[in-house]
C-alpha positions in Angstrom: 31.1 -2.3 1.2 30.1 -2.7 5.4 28.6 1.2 4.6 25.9 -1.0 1.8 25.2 -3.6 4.5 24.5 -1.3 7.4 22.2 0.5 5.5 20.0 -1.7 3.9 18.8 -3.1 7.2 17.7 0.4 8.0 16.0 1.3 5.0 14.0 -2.7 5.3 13.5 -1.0 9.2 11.6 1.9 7.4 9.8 0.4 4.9 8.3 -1.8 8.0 8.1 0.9 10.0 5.5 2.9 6.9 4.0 -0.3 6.4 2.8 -0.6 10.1 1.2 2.9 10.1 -0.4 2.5 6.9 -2.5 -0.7 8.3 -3.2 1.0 11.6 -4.2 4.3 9.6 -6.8 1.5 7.8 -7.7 -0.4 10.8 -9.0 2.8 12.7 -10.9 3.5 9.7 -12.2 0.5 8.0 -15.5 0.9 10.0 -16.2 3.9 8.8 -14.7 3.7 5.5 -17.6 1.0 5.2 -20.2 2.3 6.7 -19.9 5.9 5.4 -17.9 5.9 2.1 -19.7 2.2 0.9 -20.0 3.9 -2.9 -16.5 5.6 -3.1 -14.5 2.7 -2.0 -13.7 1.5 -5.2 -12.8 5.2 -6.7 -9.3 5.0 -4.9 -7.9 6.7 -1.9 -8.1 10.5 -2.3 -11.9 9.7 -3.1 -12.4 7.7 0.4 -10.3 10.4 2.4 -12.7 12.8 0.4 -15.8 10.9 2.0 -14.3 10.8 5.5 -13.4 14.3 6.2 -17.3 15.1 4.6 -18.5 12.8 7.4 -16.0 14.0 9.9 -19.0 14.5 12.4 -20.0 10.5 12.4 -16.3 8.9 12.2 -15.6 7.5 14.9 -12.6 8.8 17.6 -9.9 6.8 16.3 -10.6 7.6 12.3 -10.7 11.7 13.3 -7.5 11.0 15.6 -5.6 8.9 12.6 -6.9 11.9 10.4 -6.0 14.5 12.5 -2.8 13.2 13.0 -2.0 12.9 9.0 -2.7 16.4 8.8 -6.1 16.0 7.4 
């Protein structure tokens, strides 16, 4: 039973944790997401990252550094 409750506080840890980076991940990229990708926003995600890595050259330094770092 004490194994259950010491590990449920660390899986709500990384749930937060994957939560955070997700919203960072769209906060460096909502500029560009809007000024670039206007027409595929509402196509879903794969469609948008799509869009950004085709305008790779205009994103701005914090979009190609979240990208980058996601492996794209």
């Amino acid at each position: 039973m004490t194994k259950i409750l010491f590990i449920i506080p660390l899986v709500l840890i990384a749930s937060a944790a994957s939560a955070q980076e997700k919203k960072q991940g769209h906060d460096a990229c909502a500029r560009d997401v809007s000024r670039y990708c206007r027409a595929q926003m509402q196509d879903g995600d794969q469609i948008v990252l799509a869009c950004l890595k085709q305008n790779r050259a205009k994103i701005s330094k914090g979009c190609q550094q979240m990208l980058a770092s996601h492996g794209q």
